[in-house]
C-alpha positions as CSV (number, residue, x, y, z in Angstrom):
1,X,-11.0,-6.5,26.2
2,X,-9.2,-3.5,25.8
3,X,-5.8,-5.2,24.3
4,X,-3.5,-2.7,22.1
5,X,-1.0,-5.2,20.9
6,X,1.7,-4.6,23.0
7,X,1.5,-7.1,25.3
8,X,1.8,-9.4,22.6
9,X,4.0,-7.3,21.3
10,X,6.5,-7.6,24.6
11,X,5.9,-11.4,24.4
12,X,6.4,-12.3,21.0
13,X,9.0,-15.1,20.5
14,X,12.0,-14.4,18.2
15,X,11.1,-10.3,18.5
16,X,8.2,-10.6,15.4
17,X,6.0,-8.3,17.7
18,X,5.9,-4.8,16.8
19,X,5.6,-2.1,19.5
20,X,3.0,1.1,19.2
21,X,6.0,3.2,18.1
22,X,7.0,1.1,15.5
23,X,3.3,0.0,14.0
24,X,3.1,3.9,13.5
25,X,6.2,4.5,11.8
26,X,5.8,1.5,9.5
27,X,2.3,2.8,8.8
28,X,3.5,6.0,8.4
29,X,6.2,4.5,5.5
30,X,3.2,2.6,3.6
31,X,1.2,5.9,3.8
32,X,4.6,7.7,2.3
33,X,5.1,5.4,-0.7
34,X,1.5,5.5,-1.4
35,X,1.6,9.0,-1.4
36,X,4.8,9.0,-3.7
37,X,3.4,6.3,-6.3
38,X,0.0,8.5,-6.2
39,X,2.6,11.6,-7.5
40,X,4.1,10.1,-9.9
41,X,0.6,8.9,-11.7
42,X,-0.3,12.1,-11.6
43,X,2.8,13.3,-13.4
44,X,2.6,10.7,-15.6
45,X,-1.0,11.7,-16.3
46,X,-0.1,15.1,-16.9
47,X,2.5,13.9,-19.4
48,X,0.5,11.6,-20.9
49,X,-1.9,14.5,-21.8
50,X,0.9,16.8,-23.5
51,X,2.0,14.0,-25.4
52,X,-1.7,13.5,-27.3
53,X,-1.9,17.6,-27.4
54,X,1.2,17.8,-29.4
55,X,0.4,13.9,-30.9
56,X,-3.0,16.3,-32.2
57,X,-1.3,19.1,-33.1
58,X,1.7,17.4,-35.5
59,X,-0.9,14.8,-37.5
60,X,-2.2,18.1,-38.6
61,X,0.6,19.4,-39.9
62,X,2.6,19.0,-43.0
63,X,5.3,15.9,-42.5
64,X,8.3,18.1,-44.0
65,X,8.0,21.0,-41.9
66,X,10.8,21.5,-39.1
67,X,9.8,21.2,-35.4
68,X,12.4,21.0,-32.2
69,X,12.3,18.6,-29.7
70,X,14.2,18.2,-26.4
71,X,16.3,15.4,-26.6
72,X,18.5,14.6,-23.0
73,X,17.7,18.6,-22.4
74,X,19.0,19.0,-25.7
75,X,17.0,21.3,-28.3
76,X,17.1,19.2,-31.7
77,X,15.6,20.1,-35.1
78,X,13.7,17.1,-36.9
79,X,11.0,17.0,-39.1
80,X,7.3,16.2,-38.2
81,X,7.9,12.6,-39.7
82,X,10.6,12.1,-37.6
83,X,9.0,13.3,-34.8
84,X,5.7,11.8,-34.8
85,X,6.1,8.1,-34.5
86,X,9.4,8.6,-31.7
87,X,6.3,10.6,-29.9
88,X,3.5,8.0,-30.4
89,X,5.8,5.0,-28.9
90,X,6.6,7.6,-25.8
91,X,2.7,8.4,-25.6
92,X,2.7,4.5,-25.5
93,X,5.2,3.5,-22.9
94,X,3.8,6.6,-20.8
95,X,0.6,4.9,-21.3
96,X,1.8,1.3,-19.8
97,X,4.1,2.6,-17.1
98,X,0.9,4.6,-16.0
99,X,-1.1,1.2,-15.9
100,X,1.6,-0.3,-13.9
101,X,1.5,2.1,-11.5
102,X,-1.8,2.3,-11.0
103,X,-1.7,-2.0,-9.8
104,X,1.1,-1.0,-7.6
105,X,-0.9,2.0,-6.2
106,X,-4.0,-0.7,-5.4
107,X,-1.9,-3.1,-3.9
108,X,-0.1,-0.5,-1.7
109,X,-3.5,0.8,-0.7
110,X,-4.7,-3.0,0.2
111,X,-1.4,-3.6,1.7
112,X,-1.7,-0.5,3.9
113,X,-5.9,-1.3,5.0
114,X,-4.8,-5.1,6.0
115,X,-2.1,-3.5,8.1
116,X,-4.3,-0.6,9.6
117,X,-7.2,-3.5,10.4
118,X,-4.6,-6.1,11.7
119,X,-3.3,-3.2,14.0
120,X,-6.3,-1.4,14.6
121,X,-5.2,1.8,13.4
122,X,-7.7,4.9,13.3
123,X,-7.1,8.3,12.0
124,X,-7.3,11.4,14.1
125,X,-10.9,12.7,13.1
126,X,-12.1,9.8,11.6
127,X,-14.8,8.1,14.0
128,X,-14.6,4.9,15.8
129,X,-14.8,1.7,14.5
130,X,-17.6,0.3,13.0
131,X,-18.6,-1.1,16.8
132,X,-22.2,-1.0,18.2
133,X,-22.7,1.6,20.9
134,X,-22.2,0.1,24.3
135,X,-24.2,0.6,26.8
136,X,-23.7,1.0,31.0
137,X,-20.9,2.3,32.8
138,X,-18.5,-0.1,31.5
139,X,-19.2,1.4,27.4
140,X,-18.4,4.7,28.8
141,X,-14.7,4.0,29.4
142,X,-14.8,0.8,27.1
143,X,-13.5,1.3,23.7
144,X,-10.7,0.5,20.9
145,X,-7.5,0.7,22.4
146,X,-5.6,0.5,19.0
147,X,-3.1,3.0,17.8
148,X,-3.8,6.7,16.6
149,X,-2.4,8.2,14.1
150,X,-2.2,12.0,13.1
């Protein structure tokens, strides 16, 4: 049964049915905002890593000495003291925004395999389905008649 979805699609009460064109742009969308969540971990990573670098650097130094920080792209001058702990509860925030990004990355990446399974989405280049080879002149045409995305 080579069924793509959108005869159902046609005679889905109320409209619920999604056509080919629209099963691709929606996975399209879920592949965009996993893409953009991805990015900003990655940013946050990266500032997550200058914070403990500088976090290093400071406990080393003396607590009186004058350092600058950027404050609402504003250069101010403080003292290590000062600076430290605002830097270790940023360093900590960074730290928890990161891990709450990372659950919303998982479930936008299970949210986006349920959808490409329940639409039988595959990938240009990647192979077919998991499917036995068929055999006789009927596997030769036969096949997934799903959607394909670029």
């Amino acid at each position: 049964m080579a069924d793509s979805g959108k005869g159902r699609a046609a005679a889905a009460p109320g409209g619920k049915g999604l056509t080919a064109e629209q099963v691709v742009a929606r996975f399209n969308r879920l592949r965009q905002e996993q893409r953009g969540l991805a990015s900003k971990a990655a940013e946050l990573e990266l500032e997550l890593n200058e914070h403990s670098l500088v976090i290093e650097t400071l406990r080393e130094v003396d607590p009186t000495r004058r350092c600058y920080r950027m404050v609402g792209g504003i250069l101010v001058e403080r003292t290590v003291k000062e600076v430290l702990p605002a830097l270790e509860s940023n360093k900590e925030q960074i730290g928890r925004i990161l891990a709450a990004l990372g659950q919303q990355l998982q479930a936008k990446g299970r949210e986006l395999s349920e959808f490409r399974e329940k639409h039988n989405i595959r990938l240009v280049g990647e192979d077919e389905p998991r499917q036995p080879p068929r055999e006789g002149p009927e596997g030769a045409k036969g096949g997934s008649a799903g959607v394909l995305v670029s």
